[in-house]
N, C-alpha and C positions, 0 to 999 in steps of 0.2 A: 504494500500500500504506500505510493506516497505521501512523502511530509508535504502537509500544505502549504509550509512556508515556504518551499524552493519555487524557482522560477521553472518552467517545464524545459526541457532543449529545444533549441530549433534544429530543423532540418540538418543545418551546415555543422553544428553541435554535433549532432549524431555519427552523421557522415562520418569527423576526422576522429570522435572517439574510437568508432567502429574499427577505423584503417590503423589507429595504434593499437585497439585490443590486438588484431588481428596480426600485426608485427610482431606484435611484443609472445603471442603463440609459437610464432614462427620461430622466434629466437628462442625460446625456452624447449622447444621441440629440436632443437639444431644442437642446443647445449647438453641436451640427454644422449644425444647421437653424439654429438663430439666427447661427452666424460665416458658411451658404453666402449666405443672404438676407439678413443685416443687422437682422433686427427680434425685437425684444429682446434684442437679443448681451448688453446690462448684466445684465438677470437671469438670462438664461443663464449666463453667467461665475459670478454669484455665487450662485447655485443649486448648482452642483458645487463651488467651494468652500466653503461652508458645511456641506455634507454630507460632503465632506471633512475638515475639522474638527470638525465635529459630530459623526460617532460613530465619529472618532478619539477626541475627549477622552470622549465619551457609554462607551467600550470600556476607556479609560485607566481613569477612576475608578468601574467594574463590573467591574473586575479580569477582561475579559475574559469577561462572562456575558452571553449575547445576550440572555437571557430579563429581565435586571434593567430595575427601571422606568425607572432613567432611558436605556437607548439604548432601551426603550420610546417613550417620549416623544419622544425623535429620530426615532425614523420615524412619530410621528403627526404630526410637525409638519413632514414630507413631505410626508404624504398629504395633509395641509391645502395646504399651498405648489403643489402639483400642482392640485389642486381648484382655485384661485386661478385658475392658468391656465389649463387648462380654460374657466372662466368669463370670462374675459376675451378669449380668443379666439372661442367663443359669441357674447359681446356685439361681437364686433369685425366678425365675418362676416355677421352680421345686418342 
């Protein structure tokens, strides 16, 4: 049930919370596979914390606004760091 004091999300809210939830799965599923196998456990490790950090302090000074550009910029520069891998795996398997 929501608290009635909160304001609801808008749309754009939703949106970039969604696309962090959904990174921050992606890193946490990448760090179970990099700690079961060993290979990449460093970026793994610091992949989730960074994102931990990241749009902790990204939420700290946007006073809590999902939609504000800078935890904008926090999850592009996810999607970049994901792409990275991606790519690097491609070129590994190759």
């Amino acid at each position: 049930m929501p608290d009635p004091d909160l304001p609801a999300l808008s749309k754009a809210q939703k949106r970039w919370s969604f696309g962090a939830a959904a990174l921050f799965l992606v890193a946490v599923a990448f760090l179970g596979f990099a700690l079961n196998t060993g290979i990449m456990r460093g970026f793994a490790i610091g992949w989730v914390g960074l994102q931990i950090l990241g749009y902790v302090g990204a939420l700290k000074f946007a006073k809590g606004d999902f939609a504000h550009p800078l935890f904008k910029s926090q999850v592009m520069l996810h999607i970049i760091a994901l792409t990275l891998l991606i790519v690097s795996v491609t070129k590994a398997t190759q």
